[in-house]
N, C-alpha and C positions, 0 to 999 in steps of 0.2 A: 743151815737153812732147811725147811720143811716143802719139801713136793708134794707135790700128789700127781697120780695115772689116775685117770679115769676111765671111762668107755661108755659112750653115745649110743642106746639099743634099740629099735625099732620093736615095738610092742608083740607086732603082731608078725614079724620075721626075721631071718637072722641078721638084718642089715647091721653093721655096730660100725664106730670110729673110737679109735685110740687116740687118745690126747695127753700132756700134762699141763700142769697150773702150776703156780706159786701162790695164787690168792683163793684159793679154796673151792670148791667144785660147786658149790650152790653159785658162787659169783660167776663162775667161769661159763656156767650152763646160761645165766641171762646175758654176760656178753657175746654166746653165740648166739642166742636168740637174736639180740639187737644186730649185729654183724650180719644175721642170718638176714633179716627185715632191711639192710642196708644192701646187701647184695640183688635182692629182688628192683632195687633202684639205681643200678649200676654205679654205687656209692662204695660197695668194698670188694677186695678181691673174692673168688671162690672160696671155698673150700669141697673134698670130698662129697662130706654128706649135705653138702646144701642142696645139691640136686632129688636128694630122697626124699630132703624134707620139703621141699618144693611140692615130690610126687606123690608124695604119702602123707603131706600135714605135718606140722612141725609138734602139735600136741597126741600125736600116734610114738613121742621118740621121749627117751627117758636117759638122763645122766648117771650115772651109778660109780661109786667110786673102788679101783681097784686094788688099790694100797696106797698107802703114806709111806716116803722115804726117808730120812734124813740125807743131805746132800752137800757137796761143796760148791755146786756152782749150776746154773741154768746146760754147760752140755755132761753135766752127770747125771741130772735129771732125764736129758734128752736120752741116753743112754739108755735107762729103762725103758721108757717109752717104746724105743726100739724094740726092746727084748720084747716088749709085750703086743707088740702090732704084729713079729714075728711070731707069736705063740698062736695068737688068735685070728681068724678071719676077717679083717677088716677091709673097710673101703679105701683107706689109705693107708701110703707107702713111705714115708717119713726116714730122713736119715737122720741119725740122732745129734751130728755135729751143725752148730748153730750156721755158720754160715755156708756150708751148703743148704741148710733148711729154706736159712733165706733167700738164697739164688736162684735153689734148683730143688723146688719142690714136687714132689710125682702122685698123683695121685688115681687110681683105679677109676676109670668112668660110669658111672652107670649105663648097663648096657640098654634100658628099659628108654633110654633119648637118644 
């Protein structure tokens, strides 16, 4: 299977979110959008950076793709993920095993709300 890391960058500061996909990073960027536009309606759960992009505009924030993996499974993917949230400064905290991810998600608050 093919992954991808990405990372979510705020144009004009160092805001960024670490993510992976399986459907490719152009698609993944319009389902946050959508997701993003669904939470403004108390229709999806949060995420991280939906608060920045709330505070900053969601067209001030740019998708950028970090590597492609080859992978055996959505928590090998997750795995990276980790690696690279721990490398870089991000607004989220992510464990890279799936069901924790699902249960018990942690994520950094913006302190700016």
């Amino acid at each position: 299977m093919i992954g991808h890391i990405y990372r979510i960058i705020h144009l004009e500061s160092d805001i960024q979110y670490v993510g992976s996909t399986f459907n490719g990073p152009r698609k993944r960027w319009q389902q946050h959008k959508k997701h993003y536009r669904e939470w403004l309606s108390d229709k999806h759960r949060g995420m991280a950076i939906y608060q920045y992009f709330h505070q900053h505009g969601i067209d001030t924030f740019k998708l950028i793709l970090i590597k492609t993996y080859e992978v055996e499974d959505r928590t090998h993917l997750e795995a990276y993920e980790k690696l690279w949230i721990n490398k870089l400064n991000c607004v989220n905290k992510n464990n890279p095993f799936r069901i924790t991810k699902l249960y018990n998600k942690q994520y950094f608050l913006c302190p700016e709300i």
